[in-house]
ROMARKE-545549 format. One record per residue: x, y, z negated of N, C-alpha, C, O in turn. Coordinates in nm, 2 decimals. Layout:
// ROMARKE-545549
[node [X, Y, Z], [X, Y, Z], [X, Y, Z], [X, Y, Z]]
...
//
This chain:
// ROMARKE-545549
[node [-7.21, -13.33, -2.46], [-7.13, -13.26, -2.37], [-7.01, -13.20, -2.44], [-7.03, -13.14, -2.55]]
[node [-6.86, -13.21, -2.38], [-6.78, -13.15, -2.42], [-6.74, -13.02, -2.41], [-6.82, -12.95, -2.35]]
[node [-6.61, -12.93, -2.47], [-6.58, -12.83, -2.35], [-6.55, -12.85, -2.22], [-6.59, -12.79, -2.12]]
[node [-6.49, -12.94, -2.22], [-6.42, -13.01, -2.10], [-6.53, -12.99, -1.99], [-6.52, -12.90, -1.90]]
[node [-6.66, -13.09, -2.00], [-6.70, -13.10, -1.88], [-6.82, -12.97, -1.90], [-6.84, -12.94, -1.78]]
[node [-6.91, -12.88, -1.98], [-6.94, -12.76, -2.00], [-6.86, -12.68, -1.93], [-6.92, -12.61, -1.86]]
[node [-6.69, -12.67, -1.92], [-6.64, -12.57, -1.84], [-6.66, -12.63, -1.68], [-6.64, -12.56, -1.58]]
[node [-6.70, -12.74, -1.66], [-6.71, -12.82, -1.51], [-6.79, -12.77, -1.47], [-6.78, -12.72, -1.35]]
[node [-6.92, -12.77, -1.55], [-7.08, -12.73, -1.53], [-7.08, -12.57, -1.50], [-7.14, -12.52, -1.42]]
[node [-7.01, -12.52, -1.58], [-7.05, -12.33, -1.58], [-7.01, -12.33, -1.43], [-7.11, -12.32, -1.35]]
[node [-6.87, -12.34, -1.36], [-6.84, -12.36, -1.29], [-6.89, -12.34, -1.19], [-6.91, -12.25, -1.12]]
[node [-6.92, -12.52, -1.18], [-7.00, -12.56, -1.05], [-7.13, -12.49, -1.02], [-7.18, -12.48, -0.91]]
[node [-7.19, -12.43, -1.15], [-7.34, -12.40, -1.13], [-7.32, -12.23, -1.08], [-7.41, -12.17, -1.01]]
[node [-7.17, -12.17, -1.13], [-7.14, -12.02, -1.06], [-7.09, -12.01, -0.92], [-7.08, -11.90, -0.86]]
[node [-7.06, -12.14, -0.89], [-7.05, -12.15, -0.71], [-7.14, -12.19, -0.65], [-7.13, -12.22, -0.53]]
[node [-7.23, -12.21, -0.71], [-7.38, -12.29, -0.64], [-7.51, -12.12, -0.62], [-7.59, -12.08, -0.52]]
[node [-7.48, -12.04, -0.77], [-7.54, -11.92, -0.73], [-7.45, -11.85, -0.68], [-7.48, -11.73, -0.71]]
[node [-7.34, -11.86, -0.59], [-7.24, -11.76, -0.54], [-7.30, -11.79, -0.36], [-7.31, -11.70, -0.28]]
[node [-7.32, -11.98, -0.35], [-7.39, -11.97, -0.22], [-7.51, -11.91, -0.21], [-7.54, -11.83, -0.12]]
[node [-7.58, -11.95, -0.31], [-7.74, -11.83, -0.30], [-7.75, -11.76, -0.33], [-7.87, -11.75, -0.36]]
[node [-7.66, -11.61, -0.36], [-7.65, -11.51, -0.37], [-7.61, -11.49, -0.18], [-7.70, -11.45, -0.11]]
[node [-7.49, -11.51, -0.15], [-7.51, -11.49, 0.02], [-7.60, -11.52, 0.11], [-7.60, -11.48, 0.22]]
[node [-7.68, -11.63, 0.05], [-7.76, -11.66, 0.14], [-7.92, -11.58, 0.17], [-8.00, -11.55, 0.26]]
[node [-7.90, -11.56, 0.02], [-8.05, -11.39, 0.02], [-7.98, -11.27, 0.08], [-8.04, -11.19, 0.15]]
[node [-7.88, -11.27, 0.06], [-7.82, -11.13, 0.13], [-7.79, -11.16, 0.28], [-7.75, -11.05, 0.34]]
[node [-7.79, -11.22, 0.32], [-7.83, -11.28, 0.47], [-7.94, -11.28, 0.53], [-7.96, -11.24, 0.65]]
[node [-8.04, -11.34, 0.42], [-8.21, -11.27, 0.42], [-8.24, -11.13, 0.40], [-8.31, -11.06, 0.47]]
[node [-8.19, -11.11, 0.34], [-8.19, -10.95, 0.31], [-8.16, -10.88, 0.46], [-8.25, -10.82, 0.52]]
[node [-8.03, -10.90, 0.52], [-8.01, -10.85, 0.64], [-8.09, -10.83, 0.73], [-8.10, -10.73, 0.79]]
[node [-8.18, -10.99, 0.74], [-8.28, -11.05, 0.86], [-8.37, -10.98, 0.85], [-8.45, -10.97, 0.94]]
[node [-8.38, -10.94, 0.78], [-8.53, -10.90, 0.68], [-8.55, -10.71, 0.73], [-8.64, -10.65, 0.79]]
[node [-8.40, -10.66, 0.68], [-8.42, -10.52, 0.73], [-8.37, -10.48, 0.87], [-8.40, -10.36, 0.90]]
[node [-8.30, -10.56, 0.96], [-8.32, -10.56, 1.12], [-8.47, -10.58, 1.18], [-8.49, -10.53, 1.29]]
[node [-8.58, -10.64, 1.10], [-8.67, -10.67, 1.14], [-8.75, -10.51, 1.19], [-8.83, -10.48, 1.28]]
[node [-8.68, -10.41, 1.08], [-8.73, -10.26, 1.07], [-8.73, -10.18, 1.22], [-8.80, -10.08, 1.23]]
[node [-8.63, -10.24, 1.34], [-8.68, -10.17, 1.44], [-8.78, -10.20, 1.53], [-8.82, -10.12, 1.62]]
[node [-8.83, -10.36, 1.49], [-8.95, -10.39, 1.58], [-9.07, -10.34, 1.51], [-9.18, -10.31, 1.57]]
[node [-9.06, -10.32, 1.39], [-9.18, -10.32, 1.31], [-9.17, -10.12, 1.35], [-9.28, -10.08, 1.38]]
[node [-9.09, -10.05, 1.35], [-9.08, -9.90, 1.37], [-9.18, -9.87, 1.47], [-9.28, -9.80, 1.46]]
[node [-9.11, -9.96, 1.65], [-9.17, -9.94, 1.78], [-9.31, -9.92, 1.75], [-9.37, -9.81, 1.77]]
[node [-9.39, -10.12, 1.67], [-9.48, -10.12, 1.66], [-9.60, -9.98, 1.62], [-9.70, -9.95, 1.67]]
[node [-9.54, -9.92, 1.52], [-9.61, -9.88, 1.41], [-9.64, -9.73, 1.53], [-9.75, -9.68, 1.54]]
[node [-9.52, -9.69, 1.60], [-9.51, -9.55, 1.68], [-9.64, -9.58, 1.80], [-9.72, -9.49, 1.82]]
[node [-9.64, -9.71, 1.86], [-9.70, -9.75, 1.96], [-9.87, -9.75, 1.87], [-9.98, -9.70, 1.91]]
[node [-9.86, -9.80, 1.75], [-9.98, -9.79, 1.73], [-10.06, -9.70, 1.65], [-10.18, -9.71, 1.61]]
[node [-9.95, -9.56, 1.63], [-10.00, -9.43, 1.59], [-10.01, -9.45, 1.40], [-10.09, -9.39, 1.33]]
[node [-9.92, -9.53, 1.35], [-9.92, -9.55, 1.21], [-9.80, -9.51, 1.17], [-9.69, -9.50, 1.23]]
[node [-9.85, -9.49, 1.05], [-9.70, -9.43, 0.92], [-9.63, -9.51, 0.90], [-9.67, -9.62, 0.93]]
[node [-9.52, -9.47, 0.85], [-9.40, -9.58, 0.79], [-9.53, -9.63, 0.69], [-9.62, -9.72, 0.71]]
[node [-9.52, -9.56, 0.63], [-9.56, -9.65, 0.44], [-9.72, -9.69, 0.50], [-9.81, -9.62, 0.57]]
[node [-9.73, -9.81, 0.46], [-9.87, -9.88, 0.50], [-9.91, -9.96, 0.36], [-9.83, -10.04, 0.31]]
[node [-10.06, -9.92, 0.30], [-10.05, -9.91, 0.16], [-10.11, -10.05, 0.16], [-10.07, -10.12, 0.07]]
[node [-10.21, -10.12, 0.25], [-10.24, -10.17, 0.26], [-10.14, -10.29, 0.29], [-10.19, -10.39, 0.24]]
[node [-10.03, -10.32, 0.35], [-9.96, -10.45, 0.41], [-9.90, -10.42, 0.29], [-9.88, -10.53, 0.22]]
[node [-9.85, -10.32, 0.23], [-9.74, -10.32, 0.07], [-9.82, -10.39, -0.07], [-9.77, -10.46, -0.15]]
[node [-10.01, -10.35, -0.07], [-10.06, -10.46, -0.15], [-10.08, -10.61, -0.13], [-10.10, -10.70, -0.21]]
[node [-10.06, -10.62, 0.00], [-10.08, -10.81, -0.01], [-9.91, -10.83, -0.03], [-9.88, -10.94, -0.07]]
[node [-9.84, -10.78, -0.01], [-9.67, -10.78, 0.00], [-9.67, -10.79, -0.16], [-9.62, -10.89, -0.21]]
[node [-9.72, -10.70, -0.24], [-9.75, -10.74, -0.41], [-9.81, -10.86, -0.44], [-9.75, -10.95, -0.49]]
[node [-9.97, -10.88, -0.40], [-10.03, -10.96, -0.44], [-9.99, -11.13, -0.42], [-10.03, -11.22, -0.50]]
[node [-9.91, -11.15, -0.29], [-9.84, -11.24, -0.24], [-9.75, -11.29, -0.37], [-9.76, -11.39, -0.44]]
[node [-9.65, -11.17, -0.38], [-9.54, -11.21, -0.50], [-9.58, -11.27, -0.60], [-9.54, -11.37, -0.64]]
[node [-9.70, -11.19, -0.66], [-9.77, -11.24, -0.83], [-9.82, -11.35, -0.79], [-9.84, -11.42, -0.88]]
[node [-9.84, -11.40, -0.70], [-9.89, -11.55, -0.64], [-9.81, -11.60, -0.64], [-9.83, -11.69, -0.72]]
[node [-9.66, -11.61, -0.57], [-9.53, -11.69, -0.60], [-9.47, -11.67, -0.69], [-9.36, -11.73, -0.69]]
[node [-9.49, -11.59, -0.80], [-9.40, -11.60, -0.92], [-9.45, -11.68, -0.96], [-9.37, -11.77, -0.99]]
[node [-9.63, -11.69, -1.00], [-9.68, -11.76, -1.11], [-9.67, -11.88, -1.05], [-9.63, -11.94, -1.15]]
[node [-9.67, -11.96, -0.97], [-9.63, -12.08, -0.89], [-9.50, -12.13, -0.93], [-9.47, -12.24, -0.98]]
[node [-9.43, -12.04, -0.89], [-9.29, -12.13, -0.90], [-9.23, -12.05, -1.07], [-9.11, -12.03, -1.10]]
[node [-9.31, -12.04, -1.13], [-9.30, -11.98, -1.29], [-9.17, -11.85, -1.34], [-9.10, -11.84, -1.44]]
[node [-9.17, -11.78, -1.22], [-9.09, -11.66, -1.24], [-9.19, -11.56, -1.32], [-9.31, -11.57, -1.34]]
[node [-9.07, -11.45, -1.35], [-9.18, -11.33, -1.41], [-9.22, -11.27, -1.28], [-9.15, -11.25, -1.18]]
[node [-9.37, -11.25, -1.32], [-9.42, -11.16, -1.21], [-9.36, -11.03, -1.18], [-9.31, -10.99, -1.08]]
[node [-9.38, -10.93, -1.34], [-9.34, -10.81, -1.33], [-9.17, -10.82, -1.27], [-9.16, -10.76, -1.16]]
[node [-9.10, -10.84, -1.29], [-8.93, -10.87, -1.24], [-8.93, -10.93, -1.06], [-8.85, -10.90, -0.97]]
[node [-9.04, -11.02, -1.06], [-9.02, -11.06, -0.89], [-9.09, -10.93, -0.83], [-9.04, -10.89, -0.73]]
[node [-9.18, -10.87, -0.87], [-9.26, -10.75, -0.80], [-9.17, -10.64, -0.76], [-9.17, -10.60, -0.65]]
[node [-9.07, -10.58, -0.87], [-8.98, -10.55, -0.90], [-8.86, -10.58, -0.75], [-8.85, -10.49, -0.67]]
[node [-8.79, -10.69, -0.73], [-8.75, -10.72, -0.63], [-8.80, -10.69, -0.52], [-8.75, -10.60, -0.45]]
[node [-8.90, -10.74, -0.48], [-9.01, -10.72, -0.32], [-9.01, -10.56, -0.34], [-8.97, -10.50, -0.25]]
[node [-9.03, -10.50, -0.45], [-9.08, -10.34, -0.39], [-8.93, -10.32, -0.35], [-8.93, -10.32, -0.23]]
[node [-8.83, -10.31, -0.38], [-8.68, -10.28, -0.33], [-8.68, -10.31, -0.24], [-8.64, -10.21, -0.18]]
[node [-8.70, -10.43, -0.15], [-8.65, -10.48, -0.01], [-8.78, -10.40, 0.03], [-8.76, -10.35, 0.14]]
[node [-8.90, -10.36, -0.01], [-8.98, -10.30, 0.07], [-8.93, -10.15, 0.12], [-8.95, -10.08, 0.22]]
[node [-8.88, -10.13, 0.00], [-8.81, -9.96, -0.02], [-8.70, -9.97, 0.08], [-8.66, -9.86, 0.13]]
[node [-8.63, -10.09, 0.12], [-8.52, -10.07, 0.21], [-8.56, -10.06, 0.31], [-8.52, -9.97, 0.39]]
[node [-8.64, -10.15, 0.34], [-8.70, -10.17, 0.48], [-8.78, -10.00, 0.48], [-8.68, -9.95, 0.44]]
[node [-8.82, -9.95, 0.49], [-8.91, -9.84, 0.51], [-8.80, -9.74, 0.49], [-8.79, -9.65, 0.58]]
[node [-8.73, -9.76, 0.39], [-8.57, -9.61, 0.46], [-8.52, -9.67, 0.56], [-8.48, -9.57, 0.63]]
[node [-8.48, -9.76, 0.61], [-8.46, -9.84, 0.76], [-8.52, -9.76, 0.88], [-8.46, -9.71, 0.97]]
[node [-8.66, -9.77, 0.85], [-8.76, -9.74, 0.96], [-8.76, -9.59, 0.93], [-8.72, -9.54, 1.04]]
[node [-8.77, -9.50, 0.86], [-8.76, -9.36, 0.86], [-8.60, -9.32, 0.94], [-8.59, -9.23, 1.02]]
[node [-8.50, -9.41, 0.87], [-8.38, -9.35, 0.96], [-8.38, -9.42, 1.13], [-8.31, -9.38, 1.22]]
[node [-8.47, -9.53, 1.14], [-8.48, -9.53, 1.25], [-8.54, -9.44, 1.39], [-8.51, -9.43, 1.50]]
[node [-8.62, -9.38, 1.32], [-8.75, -9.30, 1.29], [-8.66, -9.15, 1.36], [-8.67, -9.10, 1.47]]
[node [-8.60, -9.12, 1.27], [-8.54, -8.98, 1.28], [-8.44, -8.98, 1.40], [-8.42, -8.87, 1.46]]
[node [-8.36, -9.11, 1.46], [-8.28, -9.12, 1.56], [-8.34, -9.09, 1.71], [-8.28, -9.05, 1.81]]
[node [-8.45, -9.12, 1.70], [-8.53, -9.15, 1.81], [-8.60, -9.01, 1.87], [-8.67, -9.01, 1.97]]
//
């Protein structure tokens, strides 16, 4: 490979993670709108935001798709607790409006 086509490649490969970068953060969106059905639920069924129990298979799930698709586990766990942390300040500021 040249410079030439190396600078083709960096390129193409930084607009290909520029689509899938918006397209998780798209997910990301879908993901924390989901926080006011999951809110109603939780009020209707006399439960807390934080559920320790749905947050361990929400772990144990991940270390199962890291090692599958050969990510680091500790780094993808890492991700999921964040969108979990989002989602759950979602639902508390949902929480407080109400």
């Amino acid at each position: 490979m040249d410079e030439s086509q190396a600078m083709k490649l960096l390129q193409e490969s930084r607009e290909k993670i520029d689509i899938i970068d918006n397209e998780i953060i798209t997910l990301i969106s879908k993901r924390t709108a989901l926080a006011q059905k999951i809110i109603n639920a939780k009020i209707t069924l006399g439960m807390e935001i934080q559920d320790k129990k749905r947050e361990q298979h929400i772990h144990e799930k991940t270390r199962k798709i890291a090692r599958e698709f050969q990510i680091d586990e500790d780094m993808l766990s890492q991700i999921m607790k964040i969108l979990t942390d989002i989602n759950k300040k979602e639902q508390e500021q949902l929480l407080r409006r109400k």
